[in-house]
DRENDO-1510 file (C-alpha; in Angstrom, 1 decimal, always signed):
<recs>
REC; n; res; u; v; w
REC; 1; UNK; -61.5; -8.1; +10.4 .
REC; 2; UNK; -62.7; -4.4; +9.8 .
REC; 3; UNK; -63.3; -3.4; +6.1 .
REC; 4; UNK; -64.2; +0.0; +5.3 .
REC; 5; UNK; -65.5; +0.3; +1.6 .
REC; 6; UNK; -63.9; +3.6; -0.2 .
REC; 7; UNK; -65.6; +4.8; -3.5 .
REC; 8; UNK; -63.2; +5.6; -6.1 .
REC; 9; UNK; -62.1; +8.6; -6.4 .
REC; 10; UNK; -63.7; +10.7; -9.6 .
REC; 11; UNK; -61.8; +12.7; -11.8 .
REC; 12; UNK; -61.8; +17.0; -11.5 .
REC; 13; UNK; -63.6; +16.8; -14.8 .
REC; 14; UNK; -66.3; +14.7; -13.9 .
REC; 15; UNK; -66.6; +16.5; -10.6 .
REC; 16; UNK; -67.0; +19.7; -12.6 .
REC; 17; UNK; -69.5; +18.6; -14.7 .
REC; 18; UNK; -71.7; +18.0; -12.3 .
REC; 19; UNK; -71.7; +21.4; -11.5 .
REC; 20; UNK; -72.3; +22.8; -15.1 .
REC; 21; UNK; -70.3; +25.6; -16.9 .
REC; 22; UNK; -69.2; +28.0; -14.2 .
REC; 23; UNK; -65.9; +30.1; -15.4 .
REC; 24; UNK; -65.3; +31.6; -11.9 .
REC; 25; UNK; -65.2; +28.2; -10.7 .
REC; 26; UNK; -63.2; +26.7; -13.3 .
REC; 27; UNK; -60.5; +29.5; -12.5 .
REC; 28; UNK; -60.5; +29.0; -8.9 .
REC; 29; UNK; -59.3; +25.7; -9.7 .
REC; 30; UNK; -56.7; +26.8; -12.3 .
REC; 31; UNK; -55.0; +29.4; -10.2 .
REC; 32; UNK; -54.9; +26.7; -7.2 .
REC; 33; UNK; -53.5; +24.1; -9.3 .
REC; 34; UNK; -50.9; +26.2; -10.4 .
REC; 35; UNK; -50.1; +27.5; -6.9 .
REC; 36; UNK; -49.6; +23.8; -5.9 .
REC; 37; UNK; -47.6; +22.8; -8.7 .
REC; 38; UNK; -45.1; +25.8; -8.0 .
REC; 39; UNK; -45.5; +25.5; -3.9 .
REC; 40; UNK; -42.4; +24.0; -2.8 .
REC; 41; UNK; -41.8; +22.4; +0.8 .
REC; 42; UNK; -39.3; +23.8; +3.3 .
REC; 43; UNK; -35.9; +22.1; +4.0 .
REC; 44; UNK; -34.8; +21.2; +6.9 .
REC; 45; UNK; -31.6; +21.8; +8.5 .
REC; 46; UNK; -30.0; +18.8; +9.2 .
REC; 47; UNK; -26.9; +19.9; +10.4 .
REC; 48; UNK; -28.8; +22.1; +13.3 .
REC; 49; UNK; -29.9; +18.5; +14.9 .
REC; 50; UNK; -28.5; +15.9; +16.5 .
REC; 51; UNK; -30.0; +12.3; +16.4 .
REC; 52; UNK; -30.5; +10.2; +19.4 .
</recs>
């Protein structure tokens, strides 16, 4: 049996804390959050393909 040992996972704000107050930073992270949230994935088609 293989085990792999993962760490939890931190929060954003904890990550950013460790970094101090940086504004830039802080809105790099804003404006990609918010791209994300609005990104939507593509459709697909299914009526151009057959199944086999």
């Amino acid at each position: 049996m293989i085990l792999k040992y993962t760490p939890p996972k931190k929060k954003l704000s904890e990550i950013l804390k460790e970094f101090g107050p940086n504004p830039a930073l802080a809105d790099s992270v804003a404006k990609a959050s918010r791209e994300m949230r609005n990104a939507s994935m593509p459709t697909l088609d299914t009526h151009l393909y057959r199944s086999f």
